[in-house]
C-alpha positions as CSV (number, residue, x, y, z in Angstrom):
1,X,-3.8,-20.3,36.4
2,X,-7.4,-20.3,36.3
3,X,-8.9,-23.9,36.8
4,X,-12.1,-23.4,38.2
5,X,-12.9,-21.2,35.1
6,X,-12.0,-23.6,32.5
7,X,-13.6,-26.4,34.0
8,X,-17.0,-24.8,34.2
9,X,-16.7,-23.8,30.3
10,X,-16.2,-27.4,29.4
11,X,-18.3,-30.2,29.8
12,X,-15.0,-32.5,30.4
13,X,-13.2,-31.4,33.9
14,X,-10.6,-33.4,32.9
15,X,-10.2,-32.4,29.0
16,X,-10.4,-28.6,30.4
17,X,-7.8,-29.1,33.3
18,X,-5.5,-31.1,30.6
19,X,-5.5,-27.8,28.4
20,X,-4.6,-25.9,31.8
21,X,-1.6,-27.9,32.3
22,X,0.2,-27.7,28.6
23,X,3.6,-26.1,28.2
24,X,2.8,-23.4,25.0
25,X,6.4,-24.2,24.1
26,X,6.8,-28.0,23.8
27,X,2.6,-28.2,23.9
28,X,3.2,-31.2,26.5
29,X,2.3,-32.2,29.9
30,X,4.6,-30.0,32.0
31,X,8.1,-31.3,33.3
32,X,9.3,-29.8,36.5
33,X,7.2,-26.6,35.6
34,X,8.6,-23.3,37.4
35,X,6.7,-19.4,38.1
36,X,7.9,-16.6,35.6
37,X,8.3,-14.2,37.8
38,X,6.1,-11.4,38.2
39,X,3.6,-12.9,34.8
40,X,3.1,-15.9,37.1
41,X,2.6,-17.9,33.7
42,X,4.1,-21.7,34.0
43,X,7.0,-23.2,31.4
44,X,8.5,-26.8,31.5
45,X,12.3,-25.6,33.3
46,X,14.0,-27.2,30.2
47,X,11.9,-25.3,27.9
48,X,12.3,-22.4,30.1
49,X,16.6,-22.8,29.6
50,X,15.9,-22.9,25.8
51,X,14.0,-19.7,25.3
52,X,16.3,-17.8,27.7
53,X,19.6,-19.7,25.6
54,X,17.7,-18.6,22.6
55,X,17.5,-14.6,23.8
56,X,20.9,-14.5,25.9
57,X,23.0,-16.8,23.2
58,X,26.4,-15.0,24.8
59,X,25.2,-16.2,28.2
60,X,28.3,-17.9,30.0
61,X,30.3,-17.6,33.0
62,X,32.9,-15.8,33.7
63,X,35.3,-17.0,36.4
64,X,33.4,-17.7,39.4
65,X,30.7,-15.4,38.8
66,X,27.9,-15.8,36.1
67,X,25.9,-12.8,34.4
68,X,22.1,-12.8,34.9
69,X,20.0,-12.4,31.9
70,X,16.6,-11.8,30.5
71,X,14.0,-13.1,27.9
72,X,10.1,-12.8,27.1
73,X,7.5,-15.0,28.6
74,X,5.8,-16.9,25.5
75,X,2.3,-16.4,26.8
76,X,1.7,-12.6,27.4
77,X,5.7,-11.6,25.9
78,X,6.4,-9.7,29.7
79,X,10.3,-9.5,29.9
80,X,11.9,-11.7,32.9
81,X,14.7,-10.6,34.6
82,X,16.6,-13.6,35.3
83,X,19.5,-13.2,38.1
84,X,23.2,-15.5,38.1
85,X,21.5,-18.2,38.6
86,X,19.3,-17.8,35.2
87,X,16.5,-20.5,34.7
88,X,17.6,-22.5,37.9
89,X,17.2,-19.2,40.2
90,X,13.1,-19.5,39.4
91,X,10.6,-20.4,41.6
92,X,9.3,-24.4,40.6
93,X,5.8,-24.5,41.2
94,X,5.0,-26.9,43.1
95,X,1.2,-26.9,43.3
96,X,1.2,-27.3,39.1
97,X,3.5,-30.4,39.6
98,X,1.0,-32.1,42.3
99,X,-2.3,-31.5,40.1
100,X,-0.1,-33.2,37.2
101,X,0.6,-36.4,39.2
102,X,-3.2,-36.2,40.5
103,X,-4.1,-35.8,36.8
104,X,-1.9,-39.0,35.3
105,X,-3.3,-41.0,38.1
106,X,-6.9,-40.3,37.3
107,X,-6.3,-40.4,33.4
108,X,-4.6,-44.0,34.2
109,X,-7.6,-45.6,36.0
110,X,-10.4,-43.9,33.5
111,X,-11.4,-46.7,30.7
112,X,-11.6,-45.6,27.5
113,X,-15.4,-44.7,26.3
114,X,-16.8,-45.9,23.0
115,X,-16.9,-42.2,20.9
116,X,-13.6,-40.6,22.2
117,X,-11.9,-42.1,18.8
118,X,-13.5,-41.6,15.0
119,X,-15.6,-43.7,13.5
120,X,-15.6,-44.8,9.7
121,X,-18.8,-42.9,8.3
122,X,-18.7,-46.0,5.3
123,X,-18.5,-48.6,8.2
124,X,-20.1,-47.3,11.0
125,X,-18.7,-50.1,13.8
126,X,-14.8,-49.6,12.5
127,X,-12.5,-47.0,14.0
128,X,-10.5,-44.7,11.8
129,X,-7.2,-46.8,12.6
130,X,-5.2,-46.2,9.5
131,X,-3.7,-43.6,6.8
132,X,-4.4,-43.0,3.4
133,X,-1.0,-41.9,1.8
134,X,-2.6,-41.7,-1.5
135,X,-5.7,-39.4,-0.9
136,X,-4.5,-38.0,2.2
137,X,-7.5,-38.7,4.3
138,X,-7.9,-41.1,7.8
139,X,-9.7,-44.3,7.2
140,X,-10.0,-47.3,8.6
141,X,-9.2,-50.9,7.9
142,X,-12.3,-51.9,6.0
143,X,-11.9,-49.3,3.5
144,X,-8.6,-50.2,2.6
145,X,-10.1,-53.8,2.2
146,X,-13.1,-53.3,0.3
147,X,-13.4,-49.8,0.5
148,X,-12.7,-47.1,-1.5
149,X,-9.0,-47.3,-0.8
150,X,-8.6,-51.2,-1.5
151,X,-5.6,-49.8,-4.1
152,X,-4.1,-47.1,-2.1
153,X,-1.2,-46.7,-0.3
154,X,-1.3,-46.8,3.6
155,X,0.5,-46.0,6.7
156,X,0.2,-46.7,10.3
157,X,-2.0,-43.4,11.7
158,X,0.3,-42.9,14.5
159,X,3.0,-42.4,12.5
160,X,1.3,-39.8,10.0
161,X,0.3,-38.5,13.6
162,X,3.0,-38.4,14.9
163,X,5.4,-37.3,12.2
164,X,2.9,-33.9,11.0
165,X,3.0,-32.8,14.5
166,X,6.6,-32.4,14.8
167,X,6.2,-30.9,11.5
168,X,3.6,-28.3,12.7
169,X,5.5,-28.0,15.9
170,X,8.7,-27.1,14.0
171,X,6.9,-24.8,11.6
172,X,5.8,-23.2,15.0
173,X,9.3,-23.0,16.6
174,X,9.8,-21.1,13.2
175,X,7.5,-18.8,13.6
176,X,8.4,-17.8,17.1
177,X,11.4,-17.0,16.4
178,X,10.5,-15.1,13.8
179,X,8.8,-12.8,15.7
180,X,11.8,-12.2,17.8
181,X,13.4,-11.5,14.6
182,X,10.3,-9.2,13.7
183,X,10.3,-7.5,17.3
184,X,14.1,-6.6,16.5
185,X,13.7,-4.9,13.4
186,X,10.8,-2.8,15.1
187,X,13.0,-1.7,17.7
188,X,16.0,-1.1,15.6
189,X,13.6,1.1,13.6
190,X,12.1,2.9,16.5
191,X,15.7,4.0,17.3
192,X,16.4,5.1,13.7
193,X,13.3,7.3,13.8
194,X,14.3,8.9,17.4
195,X,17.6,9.5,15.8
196,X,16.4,11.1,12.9
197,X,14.4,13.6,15.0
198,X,17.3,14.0,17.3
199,X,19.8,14.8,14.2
200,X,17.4,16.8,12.6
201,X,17.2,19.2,15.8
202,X,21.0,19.6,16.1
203,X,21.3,20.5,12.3
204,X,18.0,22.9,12.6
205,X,20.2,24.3,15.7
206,X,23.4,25.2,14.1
207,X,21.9,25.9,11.4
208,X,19.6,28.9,13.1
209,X,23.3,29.9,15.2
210,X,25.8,30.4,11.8
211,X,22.5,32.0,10.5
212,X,21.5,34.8,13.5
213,X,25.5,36.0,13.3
214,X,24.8,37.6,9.6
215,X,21.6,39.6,10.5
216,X,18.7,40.0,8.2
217,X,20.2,39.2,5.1
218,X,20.4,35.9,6.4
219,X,17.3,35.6,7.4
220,X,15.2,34.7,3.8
221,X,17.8,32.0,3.0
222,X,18.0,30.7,7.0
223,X,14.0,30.0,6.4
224,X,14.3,28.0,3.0
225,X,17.3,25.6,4.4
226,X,15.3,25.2,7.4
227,X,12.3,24.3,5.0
228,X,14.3,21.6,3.2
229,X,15.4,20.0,6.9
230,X,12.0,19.9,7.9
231,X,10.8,18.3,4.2
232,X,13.4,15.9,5.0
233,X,12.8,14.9,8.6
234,X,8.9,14.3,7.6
235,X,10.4,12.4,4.0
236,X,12.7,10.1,6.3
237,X,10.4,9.5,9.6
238,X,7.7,9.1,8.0
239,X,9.2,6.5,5.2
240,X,10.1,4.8,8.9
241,X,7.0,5.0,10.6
242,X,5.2,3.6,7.3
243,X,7.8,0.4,7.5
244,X,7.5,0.4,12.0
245,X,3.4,-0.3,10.9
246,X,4.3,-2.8,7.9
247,X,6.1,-5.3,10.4
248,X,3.7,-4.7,13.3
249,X,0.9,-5.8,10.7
250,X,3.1,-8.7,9.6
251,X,3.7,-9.6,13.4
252,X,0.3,-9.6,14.2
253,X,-0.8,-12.1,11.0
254,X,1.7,-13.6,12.4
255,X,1.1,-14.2,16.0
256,X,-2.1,-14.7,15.4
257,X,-1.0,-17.8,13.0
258,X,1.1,-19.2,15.5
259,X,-2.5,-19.1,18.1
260,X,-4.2,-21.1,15.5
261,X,-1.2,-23.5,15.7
262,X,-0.8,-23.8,19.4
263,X,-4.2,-24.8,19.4
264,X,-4.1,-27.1,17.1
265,X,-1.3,-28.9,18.5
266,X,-3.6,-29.5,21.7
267,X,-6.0,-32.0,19.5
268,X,-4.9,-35.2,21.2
269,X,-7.0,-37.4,18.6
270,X,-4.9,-38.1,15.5
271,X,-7.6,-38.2,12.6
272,X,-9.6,-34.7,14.1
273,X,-6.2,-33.3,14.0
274,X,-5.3,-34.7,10.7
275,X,-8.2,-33.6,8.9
276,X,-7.1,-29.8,9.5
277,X,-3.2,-30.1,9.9
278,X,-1.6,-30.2,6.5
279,X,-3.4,-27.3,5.2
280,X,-2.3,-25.5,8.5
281,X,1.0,-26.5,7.9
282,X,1.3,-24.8,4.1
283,X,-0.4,-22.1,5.2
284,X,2.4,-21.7,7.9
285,X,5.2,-22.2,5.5
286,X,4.2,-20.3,3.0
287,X,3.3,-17.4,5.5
288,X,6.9,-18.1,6.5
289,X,8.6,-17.7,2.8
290,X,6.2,-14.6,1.7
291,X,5.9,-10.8,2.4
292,X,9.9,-9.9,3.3
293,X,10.0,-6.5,3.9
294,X,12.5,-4.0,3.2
295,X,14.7,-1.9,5.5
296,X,16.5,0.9,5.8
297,X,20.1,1.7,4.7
298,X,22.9,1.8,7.5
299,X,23.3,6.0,7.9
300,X,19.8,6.4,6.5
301,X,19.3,9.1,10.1
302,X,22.0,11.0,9.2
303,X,21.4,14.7,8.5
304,X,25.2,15.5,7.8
305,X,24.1,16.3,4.2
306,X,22.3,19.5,5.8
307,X,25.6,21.4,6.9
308,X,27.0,24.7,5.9
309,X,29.5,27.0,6.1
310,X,29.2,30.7,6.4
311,X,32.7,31.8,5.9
312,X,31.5,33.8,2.6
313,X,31.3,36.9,2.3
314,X,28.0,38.7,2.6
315,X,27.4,39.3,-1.1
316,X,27.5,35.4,-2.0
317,X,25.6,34.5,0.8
318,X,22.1,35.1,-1.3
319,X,23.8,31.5,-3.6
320,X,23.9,29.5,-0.6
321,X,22.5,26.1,-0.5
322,X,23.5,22.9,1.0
323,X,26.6,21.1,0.1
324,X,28.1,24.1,-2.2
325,X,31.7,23.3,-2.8
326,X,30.9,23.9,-6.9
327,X,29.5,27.0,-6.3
328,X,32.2,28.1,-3.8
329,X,34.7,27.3,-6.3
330,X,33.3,29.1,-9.2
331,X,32.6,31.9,-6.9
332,X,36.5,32.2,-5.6
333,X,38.1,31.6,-8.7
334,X,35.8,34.9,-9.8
335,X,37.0,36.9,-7.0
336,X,40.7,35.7,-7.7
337,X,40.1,36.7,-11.4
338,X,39.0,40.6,-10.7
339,X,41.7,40.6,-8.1
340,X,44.2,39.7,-11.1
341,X,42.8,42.6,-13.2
């Protein structure tokens, strides 16, 4: 973690070293913070257990001996490799832990400066202390007096506080996993794509082997059913490649979303972060609802549907196309018919 640098791009050591030493899960003072190993990015240890529970939810032991495991760092998504021991093999940092206790101490003997909490812009000597329900908007006891909300409803500003940022911080716990759920898909549609392409060459290959044992006159028809492969290799991967982009654009909006959130969450001061939090919030939820995308059918690689069969005899072999059991019956029962006459 890079201290020195954030301090020097604030013009508050200590509101720039408290930013250093937030958790991006819980977005709270670290708890018996431990190394990811090799990102070298810092997690509370229980919020560390819940994100590798969350990606390893079959993780359990089995007799005396317990399965390792592995999960993605939230800051910079690196996979970590976790051994038996899981989160309680990890390093704890113990450097993080001593700047934290230095850093409570400090915060715990600095007295609170006239300007670090809102004023009323109507009154300018009273603090924004209270909670409009009505109109949605911090205020401060004089206004709900005299003021312009001497008829609204109010509510203690820590609790609004308190109660929209668990609300924000669930919407972002939604989000996350989202994204895993989003990073899934992609992969599960990565592998459909490389099995398409795979399938596609074993068809084109026994197709080109049952054609190249009938010679020439093979060779016109061989070229078209090869054609039609081809059409549908480029049909199918590229459908999937077009839906592989969709998601990695929705992941992005995404991700980027859940930035503005996290940093959002690191306002300490209730009415700043008040003023922008409920919008935040519907614009999270309704991110969350919106834009499901659609997938692909189980079997959609398959290329069985390109298979034929080159029992025929050489004159029928100019009517060949995929799938031709009508044909081959209409042609047989023919044959059987001048064999009868």
């Amino acid at each position: 973690m890079d201290f020195q640098a954030g301090i020097l791009q604030d013009g508050s050591p200590m509101e720039s070293l408290e930013k250093q030493l937030i958790c991006p899960i819980c977005l709270e003072m670290f708890s018996k913070p431990v190394v990811i190993l090799p990102c070298q990015h810092n997690l509370c240890r229980k919020c560390a257990n819940d994100v590798f529970q969350a990606a390893n939810p079959y993780w359990q032991s089995r007799g005396s001996v317990i399965s390792g495991g592995r999960f993605r760092c939230p800051s910079c998504r690196h996979e970590v490799l976790l051994d038996r021991h899981g989160v309680y093999g990890l390093q704890r940092n113990l450097l993080v832990e001593n700047i934290i206790d230095i850093y409570k101490q400090e915060c715990s003997s600095r007295p609170l400066k006239k300007g670090e909490h809102p004023m009323c812009k109507e009154h300018e000597d009273e603090r924004i202390n209270i909670y409009c329900v009505t109109c949605e908007v911090p205020t401060c006891s004089m206004c709900k007096v005299f003021g312009a909300h001497k008829d609204c409803e109010v509510a203690p500003l820590q609790t609004v506080f308190q109660g929209q940022k668990t609300e924000l911080n669930n919407c972002i716990s939604m989000l996350v996993a989202g994204n895993d759920r989003i990073q899934t898909i992609i992969s599960q549609l990565e592998d459909s794509c490389r099995s398409t392409e795979e399938n596609s060459e074993v068809a084109k290959r026994e197709l080109c082997a049952r054609f190249d044992a009938l010679a020439a006159v093979l060779e016109e028809k061989k070229s078209e059913l090869l054609e039609r492969i081809t059409h549908e290799q480029g049909d199918k991967t590229s459908f999937v490649q077009g839906l592989i982009r969709r998601y990695k654009e929705q992941l992005e909006k995404s991700s980027r979303l859940v930035e503005t959130a996290i940093q959002a969450m690191e306002e300490t001061g209730g009415a700043a972060f008040l003023m922008n939090a409920k919008q935040l919030i519907k614009t999270i939820v309704e991110a969350s609802k919106g834009g499901r995308l659609e997938k692909i059918e189980h079997g959609y690689e398959n290329m069985d549907a390109f298979s034929v069969s080159l029992e025929h005899l050489a004159e029928a072999v100019r009517a060949l196309d995929f799938n031709p059991a009508e044909e081959d019956e209409e042609y047989f029962d023919g044959e059987e018919e001048e064999a009868e006459e």
